[in-house]
Every structure is written in structure tokens, then in C-alpha cells.
N, C-alpha and C positions, 0 to 999 in steps of 0.2 A: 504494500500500500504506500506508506516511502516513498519508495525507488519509484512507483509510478507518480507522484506527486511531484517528486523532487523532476522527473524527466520533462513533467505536462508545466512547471514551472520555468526550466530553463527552456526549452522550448517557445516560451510565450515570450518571454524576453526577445529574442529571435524573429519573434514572426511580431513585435509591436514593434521594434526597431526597423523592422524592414516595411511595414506600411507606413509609417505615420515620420520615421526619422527623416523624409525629406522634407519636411512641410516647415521646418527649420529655413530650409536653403530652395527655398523659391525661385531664384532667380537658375539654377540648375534647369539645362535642356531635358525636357522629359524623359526623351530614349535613355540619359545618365539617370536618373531616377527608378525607372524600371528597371534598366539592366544593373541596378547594385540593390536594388530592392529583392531582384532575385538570386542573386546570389548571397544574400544575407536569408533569405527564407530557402536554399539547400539546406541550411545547419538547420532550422527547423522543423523541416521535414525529418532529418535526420534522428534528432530528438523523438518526437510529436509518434512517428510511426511505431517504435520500440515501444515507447509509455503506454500507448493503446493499447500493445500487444502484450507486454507483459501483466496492465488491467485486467484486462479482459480475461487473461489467464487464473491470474489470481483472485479472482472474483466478482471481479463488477463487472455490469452489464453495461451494453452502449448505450444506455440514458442516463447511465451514472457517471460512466467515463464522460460525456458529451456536461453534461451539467460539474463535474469538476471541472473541467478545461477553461468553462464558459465563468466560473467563479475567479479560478485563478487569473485570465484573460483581463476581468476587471480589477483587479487590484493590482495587477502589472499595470496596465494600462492609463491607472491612476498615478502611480507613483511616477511611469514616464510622463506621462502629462505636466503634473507638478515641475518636476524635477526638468525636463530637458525642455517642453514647450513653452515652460511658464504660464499655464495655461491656472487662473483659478479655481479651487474647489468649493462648489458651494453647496448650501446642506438638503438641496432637493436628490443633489449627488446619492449623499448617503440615505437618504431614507427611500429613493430605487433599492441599491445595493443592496437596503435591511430586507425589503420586499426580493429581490434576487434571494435572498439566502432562507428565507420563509420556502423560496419553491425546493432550494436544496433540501431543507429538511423534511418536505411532504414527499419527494422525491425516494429518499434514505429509508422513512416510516414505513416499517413493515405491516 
């Protein structure tokens, strides 16, 4: 469980760097933009395909895997935001999020 967290983690790093790290540097031709967007999202895939598989293995089903991803995804995605775009966080933010992790747990609920 870990080692898939930990993969579906780094992974997401990977693939939010690689959509959103251009919008930094604008003035970049787009063809530069896509072709280093995809070559930052190989190491994600690279990641991304293992974690599902070792998930999946070890227990979870593909709407458990897809709803972890999709959790982690946001709080990466937050912290680049913050952190690289300068982009503000505000508190409608988080009470989606609280609402996102309400479905993780009906999700989980046996």
C-alpha cells in the first residue's frame, strides 16, 4: 500500500510538472512546450504504470486506485500551484478538497 502511494505520488509530481510547468514561461514556442512536457510525462508514465500494477495487485480495485491518484493529484497540484505559480489559495479550495475526501471515504466504506 506504501510503495503504491509512494509511486502514484512521485509520479504526480511528474505529470503536474509537465502540464502546468510551462504556464510559468509563456513566452516559450509551443512545439518547446509540448515536446518537454512530454518528455517530463515518460518518467511519469514510468512511475504511474508500476503503482497501478503493483495496487491492483495488492488489493485495490481500479476505483480505489483511480480515487487515490485523483487525491494525491490534488495536493500535489496544490503545493505546485502555491509554491512554483504563485498562484493563491483560497478557502473554497479547501472545502472542495474536504468534499473530495468525503467521496474517498464513501469510496473505502465497506
Amino acid at each position: 500500500m506504501l510503495k503504491t502511494i509512494a509511486l502514484l505520488t512521485a509520479s504526480n509530481v511528474f505529470m503536474t510538472t509537465a502540464w502546468y510547468y510551462h504556464l510559468k514561461y509563456t513566452g516559450w514556442p509551443l512545439w518547446k512546450a509540448i515536446l518537454l512536457s512530454w518528455l517530463i510525462a515518460l518518467f511519469e508514465y514510468c512511475l504511474m504504470v508500476p503503482a497501478n500494477r503493483i495496487g491492483y495487485i495488492g488489493g485495490f480495485n481500479a476505483f480505489q486506485l483511480k480515487m487515490i491518484q485523483e487525491v494525491i493529484t490534488l495536493v500535489v497540484f496544490s503545493v505546485f500551484a502555491i509554491l512554483v505559480l504563485k498562484e493563491p489559495f483560497h478557502s473554497k479550495y479547501l472545502l472542495s478538497f474536504v468534499l473530495l475526501l468525503a467521496a474517498v471515504y464513501f469510496m473505502f466504506k465497506k
